[in-house]
C-alpha positions in Angstrom: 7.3 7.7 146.7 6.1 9.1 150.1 4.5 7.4 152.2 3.4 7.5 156.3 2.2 4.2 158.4 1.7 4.0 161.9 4.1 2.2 164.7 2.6 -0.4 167.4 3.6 -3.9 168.7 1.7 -6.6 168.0 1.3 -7.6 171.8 -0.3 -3.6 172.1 -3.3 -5.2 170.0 -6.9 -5.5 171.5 -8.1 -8.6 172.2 -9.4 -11.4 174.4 -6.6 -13.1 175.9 -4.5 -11.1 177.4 -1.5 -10.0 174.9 -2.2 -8.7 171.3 -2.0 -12.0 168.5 -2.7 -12.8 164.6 -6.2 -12.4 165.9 -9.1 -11.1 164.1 -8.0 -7.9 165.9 -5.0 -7.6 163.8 -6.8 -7.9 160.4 -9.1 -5.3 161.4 -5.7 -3.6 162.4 -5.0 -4.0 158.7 -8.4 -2.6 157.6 -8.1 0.6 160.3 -4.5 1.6 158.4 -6.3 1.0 155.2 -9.2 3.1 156.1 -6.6 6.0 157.2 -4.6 5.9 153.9 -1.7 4.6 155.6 0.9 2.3 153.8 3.0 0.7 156.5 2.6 -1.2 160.0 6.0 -1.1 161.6 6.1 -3.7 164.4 8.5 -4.5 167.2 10.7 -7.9 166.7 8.7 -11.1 166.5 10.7 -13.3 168.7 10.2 -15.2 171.9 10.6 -13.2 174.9 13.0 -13.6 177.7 14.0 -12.4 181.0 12.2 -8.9 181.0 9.6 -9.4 178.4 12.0 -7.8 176.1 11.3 -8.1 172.0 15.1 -7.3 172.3 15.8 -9.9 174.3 15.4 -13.3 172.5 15.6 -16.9 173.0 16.4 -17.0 169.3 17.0 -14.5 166.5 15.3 -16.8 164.1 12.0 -18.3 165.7 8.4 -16.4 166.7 6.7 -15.4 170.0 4.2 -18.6 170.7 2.0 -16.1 172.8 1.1 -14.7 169.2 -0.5 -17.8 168.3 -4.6 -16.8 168.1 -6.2 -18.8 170.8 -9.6 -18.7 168.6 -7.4 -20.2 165.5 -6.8 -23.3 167.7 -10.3 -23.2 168.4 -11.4 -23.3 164.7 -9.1 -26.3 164.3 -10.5 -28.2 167.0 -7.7 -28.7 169.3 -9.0 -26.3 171.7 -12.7 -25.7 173.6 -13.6 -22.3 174.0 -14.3 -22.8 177.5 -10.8 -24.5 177.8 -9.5 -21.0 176.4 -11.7 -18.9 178.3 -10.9 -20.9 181.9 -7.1 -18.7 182.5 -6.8 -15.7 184.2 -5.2 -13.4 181.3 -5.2 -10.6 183.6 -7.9 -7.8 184.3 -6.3 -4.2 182.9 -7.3 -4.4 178.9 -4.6 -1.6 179.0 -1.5 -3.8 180.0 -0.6 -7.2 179.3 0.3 -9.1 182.9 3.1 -11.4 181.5 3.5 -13.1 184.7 -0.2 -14.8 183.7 0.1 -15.1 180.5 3.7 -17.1 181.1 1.7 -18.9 183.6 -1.1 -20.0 181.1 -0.6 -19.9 177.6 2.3 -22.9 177.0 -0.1 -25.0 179.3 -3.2 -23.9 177.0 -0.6 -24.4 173.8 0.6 -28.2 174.9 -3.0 -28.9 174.8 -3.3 -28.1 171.5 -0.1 -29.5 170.4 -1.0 -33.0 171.9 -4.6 -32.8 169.9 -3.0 -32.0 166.6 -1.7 -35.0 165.4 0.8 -32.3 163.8 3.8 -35.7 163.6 2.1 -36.8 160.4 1.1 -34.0 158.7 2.6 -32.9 155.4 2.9 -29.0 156.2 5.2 -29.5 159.3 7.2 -32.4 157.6 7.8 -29.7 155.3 8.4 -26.5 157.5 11.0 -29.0 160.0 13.2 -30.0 157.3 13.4 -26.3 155.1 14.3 -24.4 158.6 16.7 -27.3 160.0 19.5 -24.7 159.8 18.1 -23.2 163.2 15.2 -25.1 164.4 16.3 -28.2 165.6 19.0 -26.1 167.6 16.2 -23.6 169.4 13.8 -26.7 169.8 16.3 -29.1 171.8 17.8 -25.5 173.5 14.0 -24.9 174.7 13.3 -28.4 176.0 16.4 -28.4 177.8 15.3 -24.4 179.0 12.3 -26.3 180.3 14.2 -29.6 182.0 16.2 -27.3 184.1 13.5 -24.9 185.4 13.8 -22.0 183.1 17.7 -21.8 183.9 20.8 -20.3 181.5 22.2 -22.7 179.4 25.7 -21.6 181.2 24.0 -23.6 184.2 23.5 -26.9 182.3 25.9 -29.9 182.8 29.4 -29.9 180.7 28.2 -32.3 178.6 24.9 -30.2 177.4 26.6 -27.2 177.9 29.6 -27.6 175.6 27.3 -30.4 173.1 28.8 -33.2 173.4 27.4 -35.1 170.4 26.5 -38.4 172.6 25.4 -36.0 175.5 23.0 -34.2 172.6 21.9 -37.1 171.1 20.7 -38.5 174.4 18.6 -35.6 175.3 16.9 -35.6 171.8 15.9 -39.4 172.3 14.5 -37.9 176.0 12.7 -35.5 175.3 11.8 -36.0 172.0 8.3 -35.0 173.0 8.8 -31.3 174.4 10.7 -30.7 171.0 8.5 -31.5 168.4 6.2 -29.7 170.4 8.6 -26.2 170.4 8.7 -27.0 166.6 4.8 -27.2 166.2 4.4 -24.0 168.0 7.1 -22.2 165.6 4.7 -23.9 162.3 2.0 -22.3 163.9 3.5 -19.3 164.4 4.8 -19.2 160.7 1.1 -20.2 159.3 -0.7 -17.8 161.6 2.3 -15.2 160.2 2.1 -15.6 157.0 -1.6 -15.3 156.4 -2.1 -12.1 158.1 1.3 -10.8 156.3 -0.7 -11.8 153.2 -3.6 -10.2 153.8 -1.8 -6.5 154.9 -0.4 -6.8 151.7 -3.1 -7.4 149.5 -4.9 -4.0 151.4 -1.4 -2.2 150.3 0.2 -2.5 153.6 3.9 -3.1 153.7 5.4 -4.4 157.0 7.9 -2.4 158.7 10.1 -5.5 161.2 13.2 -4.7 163.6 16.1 -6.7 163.7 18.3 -6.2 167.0 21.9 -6.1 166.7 22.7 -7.7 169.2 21.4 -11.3 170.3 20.6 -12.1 174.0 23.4 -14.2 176.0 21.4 -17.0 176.9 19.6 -18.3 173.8 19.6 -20.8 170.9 21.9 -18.3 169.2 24.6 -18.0 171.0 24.4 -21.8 172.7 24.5 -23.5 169.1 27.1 -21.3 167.9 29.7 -20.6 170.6 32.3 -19.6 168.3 31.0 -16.7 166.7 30.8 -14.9 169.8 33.6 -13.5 171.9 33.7 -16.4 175.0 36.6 -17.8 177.0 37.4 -21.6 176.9 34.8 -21.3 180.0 32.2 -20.8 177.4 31.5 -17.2 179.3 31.5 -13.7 177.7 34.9 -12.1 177.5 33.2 -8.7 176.7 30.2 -7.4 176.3 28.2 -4.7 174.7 26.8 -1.6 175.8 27.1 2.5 175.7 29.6 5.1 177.4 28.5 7.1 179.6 27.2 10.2 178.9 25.2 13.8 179.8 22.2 11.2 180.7 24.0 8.2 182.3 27.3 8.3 184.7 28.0 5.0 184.6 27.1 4.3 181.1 24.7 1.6 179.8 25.7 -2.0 180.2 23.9 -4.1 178.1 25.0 -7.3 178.7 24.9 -8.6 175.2 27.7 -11.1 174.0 29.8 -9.6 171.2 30.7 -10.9 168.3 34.0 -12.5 166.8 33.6 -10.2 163.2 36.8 -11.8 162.0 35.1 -15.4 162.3 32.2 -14.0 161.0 33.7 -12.3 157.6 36.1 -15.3 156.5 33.1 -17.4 157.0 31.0 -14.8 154.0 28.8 -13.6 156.7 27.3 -16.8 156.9 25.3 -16.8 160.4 24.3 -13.1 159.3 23.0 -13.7 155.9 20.8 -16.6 157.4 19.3 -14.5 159.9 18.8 -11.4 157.3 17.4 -13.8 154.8 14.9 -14.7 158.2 14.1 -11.7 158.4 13.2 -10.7 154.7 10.4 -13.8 154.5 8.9 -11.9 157.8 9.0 -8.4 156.5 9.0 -6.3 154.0 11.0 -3.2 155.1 13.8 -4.3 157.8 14.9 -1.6 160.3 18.3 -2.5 161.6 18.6 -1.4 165.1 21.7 -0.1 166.5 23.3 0.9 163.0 26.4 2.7 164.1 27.4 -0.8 166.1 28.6 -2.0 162.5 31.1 0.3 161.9 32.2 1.3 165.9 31.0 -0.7 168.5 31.5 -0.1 172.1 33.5 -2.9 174.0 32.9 -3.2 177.7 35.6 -6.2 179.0 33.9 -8.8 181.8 33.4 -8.8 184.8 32.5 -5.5 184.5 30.0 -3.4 187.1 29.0 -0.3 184.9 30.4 0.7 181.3 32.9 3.2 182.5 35.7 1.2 181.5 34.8 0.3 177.8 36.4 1.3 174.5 35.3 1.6 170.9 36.3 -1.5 168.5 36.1 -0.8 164.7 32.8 -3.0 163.1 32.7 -4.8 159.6 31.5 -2.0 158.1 30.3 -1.8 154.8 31.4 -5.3 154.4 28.6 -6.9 155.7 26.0 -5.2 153.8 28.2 -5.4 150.6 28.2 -9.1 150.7 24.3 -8.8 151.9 23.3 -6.8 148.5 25.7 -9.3 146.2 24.2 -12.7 148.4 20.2 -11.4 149.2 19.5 -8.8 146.4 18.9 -5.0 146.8 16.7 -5.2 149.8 14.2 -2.1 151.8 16.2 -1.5 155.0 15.9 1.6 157.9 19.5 2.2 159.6 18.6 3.1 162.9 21.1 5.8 163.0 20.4 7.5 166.4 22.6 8.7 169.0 26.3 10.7 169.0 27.2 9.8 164.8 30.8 9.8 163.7 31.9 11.1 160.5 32.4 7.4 159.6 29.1 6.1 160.4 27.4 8.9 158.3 30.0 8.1 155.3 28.6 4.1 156.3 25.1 4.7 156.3 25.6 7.3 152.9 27.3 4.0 151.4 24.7 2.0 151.8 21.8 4.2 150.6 19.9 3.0 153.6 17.6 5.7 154.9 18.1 6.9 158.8 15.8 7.8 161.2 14.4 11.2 162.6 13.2 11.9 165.4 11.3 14.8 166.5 11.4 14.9 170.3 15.1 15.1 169.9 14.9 18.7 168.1 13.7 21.5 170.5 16.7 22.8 172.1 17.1 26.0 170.9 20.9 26.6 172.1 22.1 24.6 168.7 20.8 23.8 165.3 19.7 19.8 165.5 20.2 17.7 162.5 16.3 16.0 164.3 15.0 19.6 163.1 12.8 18.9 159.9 14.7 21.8 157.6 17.2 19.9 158.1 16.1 16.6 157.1 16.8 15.1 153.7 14.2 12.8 151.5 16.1 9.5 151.9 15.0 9.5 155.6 12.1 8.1 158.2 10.6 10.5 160.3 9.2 9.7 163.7 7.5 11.6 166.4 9.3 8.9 169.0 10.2 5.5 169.0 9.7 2.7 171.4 12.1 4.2 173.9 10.6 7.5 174.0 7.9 8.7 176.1 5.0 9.7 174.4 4.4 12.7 172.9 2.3 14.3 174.9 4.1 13.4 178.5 7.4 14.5 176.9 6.2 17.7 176.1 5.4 18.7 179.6 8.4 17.2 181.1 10.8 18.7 179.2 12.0 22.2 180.2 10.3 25.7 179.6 12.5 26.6 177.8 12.8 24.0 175.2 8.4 23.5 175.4 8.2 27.2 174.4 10.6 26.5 171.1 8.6 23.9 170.4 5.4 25.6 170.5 6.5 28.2 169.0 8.0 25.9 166.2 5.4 24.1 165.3 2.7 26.9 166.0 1.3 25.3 169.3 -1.2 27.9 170.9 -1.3 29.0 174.2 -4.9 27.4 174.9 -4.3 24.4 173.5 -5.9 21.3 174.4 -3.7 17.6 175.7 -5.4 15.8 172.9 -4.5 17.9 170.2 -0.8 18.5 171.3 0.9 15.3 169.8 -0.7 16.2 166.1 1.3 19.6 165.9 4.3 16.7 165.9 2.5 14.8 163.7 1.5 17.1 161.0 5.3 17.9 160.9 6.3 14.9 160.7 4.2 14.6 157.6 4.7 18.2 156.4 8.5 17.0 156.4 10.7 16.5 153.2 11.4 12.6 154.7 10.1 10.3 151.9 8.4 8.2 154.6 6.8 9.2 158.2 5.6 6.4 160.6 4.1 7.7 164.0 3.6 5.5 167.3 -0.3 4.9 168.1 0.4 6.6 171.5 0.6 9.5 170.1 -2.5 9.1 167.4 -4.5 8.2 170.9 -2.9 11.5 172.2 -1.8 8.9 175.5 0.0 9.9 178.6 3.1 8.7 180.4 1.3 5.1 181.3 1.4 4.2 177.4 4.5 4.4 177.1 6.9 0.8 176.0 9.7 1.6 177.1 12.1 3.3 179.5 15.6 2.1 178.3 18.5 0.3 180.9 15.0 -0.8 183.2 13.3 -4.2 183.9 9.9 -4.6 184.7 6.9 -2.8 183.8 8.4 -2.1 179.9 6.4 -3.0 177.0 3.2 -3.7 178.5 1.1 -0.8 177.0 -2.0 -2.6 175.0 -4.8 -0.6 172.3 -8.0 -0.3 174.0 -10.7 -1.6 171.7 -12.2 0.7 169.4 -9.8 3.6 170.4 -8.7 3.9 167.0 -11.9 5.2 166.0 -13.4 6.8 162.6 -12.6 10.3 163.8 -9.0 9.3 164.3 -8.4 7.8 161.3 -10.4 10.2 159.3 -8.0 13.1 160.7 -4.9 10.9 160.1 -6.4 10.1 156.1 -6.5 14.2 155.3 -3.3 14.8 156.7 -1.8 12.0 154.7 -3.1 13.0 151.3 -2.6 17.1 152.3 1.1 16.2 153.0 1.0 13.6 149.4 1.6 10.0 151.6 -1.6 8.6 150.3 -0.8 5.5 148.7 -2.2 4.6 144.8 -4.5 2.2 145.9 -6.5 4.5 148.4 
């Protein structure tokens, strides 16, 4: 079936206090993609933010972000005033979420509510502890002890934390018993809150689209609770790490900095750690898109210490492996293999073996000196087609910055007139996107809002100032959606219940 949805963050949502939430701006998210015809909501990952502001970047693969708990939902439940709520400085650009203010206020706004809740003795949480104990008691104690060092790397700690010495561990529970239960209320929040507006997109026929990173961050619950499934010296410190070679773009390469992992522990153990945390991510979403897909069958090695990625080498993955024992141990499951970048023969035989559709891209096509597979006669149905992804500029910046040249293929690809106005530039991309043979289409707000440079999430390998980009209110208006609905059903997306 074909089908189209639209790509945006939930932090990019409208709303009153400073970052997009489960707020009653995200059900009326819901009702906008409804009201266009659309079918999916594809969403950056869910978890708690680190160093950077990163959705790639984790404290944990497995828990939420706490500053997607809806202030007003605390409200309702009476363990928060209004006044209380509206007292913080969130920051005063509705275009851009401030993270330095919102980490300043929201967990002091969130222990509030946690203190009021009486949350110990009720049922629900009981409930939601015990089922997820196979990761929560881990990322709760890992963020209390975050917190009892001043926000420092868990590589920092003392032996006896750092290594978890079962006395040493047992010890800081008893301590800070407090400041855990309250990281555990704020992930039952997060799941309720979740859950209900999951619920509700589905029930309007909107499926959601959630990313899973490859890779987890080096200093989180992850890789602090599970030392051994990661490639670390005696020292407990990285003895590689991951990144990219360099390339036409970058002369030293991309390094990452993300630990790697030991696949040989991982595959006599049945995938174990990876099953959990793809079982996670099927109760969150619908449709997983697995980032970095050619990483599972070649990954790039870059040994430590190590000042650039100049000196890495390629390392074969698990390969099919992984998802073989996925598909036997979860069930046949909707997954997107982001395939992107320089592909090998074998990672086109992987993600062929899979039956996983790959991704499309169409600011990667306009270079007329060779035929791009990104090209949409060249795509194939059992593919997703994008005008850009997170890491792209938008649309309609990218098409003046890229050369002459390759801007006049373009237009004269997709039919772009000479007199053509900034607004209506991204929508050539978009109706092609549609027009495409790719079963399913999914297009970044940016470039439905026809936005410049400033809205864009990301610029890959930078820190600061990345995915900060928010929805002004009411910008996804009637005529917008209208003009997305008629190209959706001219192009056969429209979904049966529309």
């Amino acid at each position: 079936m074909r089908k189209s949805g639209i790509l945006m963050a939930v932090s990019s949502l409208p709303g009153k206090y400073g970052i997009g939430c489960f707020s009653k701006e995200a059900y009326k998210f819901v009702d906008d993609l409804k009201d266009a015809g659309q079918s999916l909501w594809q969403i950056l990952p869910l978890g708690p933010t680190s160093y950077g502001d990163s959705p790639y970047q984790s404290f944990s693969t497995f828990a939420g972000n706490p500053y997607f708990i809806d202030p007003e939902t605390l409200i309702d439940r009476k363990w928060l005033t209004r006044k209380e709520c509206e007292s913080y400085d969130w920051g005063r650009d509705e275009k851009r979420v401030d993270y330095a203010k919102i980490y300043a206020s929201r967990f002091r706004l969130l222990r509030k509510a946690y203190k009021r809740s009486g949350i110990s003795s009720d049922k629900g949480f009981v409930s939601y502890v015990k089922s997820n104990a196979y990761w929560l008691p881990d990322y709760a104690l890992f963020m209390a002890l975050k917190d009892a060092h001043g926000g420092r790397s868990w590589e920092t700690w003392e032996k006896g934390l750092r290594v978890r010495e079962k006395s040493v561990l047992e010890k800081a529970r008893q301590k800070y018993a407090a400041d855990i239960e309250f990281y555990e209320f704020l992930q039952y929040e997060f799941s309720l809150e979740w859950k209900q507006l999951k619920k509700y997109a589905n029930r309007n026929g909107i499926e959601i689209v959630g990313d899973i990173p490859i890779y987890v961050a080096f200093d989180s619950a992850d890789t602090w609770a599970n030392p051994g499934l990661f490639e670390f010296d005696d020292e407990l410190q990285p003895i590689a790490v991951a990144g990219c070679p360099p390339d036409a773009f970058s002369a030293d390469g991309q390094l990452w900095g993300n630990p790697l992992y030991r696949w040989d522990v991982h595959r006599r153990s049945g995938y174990d750690w990876w099953m959990k945390r793809l079982k996670n991510c099927f109760k969150l979403y619908d449709i997983v898109r697995i980032d970095h897909f050619r990483g599972f069958d070649a990954y790039y090695r870059i040994p430590c210490p190590a000042e650039s990625a100049r000196h890495g080498s390629w390392v074969k993955g698990p390969g099919y492996g992984l998802f073989d024992t996925m598909k036997k141990k979860l069930g046949e499951k909707q997954v997107i293999a982001e395939d992107l970048g320089f592909l090998t023969a074998s990672v086109l035989r992987l993600v062929k073996r899979t039956g996983y559709p790959g991704m499309k891209v169409l600011q990667f096509a306009f270079d007329p000196r060779e035929e791009s597979d990104y090209l949409p006669q060249n795509y194939v149905k059992n593919s997703v087609v994008y005008t850009g992804t997170h890491d792209n500029d938008t649309t309609l910046s990218w098409y003046y910055d890229i050369s002459a040249r390759d801007r006049r293929f373009a237009a004269e690809y997709l039919n772009i007139p000479k007199d053509v106005k900034d607004a209506d530039i991204p929508w050539y991309f978009i109706r092609a996107a549609f027009a495409s043979v790719s079963d399913t289409a999914v297009i970044p707000m940016q470039d439905i809002l026809s936005l410049p440079h400033y809205a864009r999430m990301n610029h890959p390998s930078t820190v600061g100032g990345n995915w900060e980009w928010r929805m002004k209110p009411g910008a996804f208006n009637t005529s917008k959606k209208s003009r997305l609905k008629k190209l959706t059903a001219l192009y056969s997306r429209t979904p049966k219940n529309v």
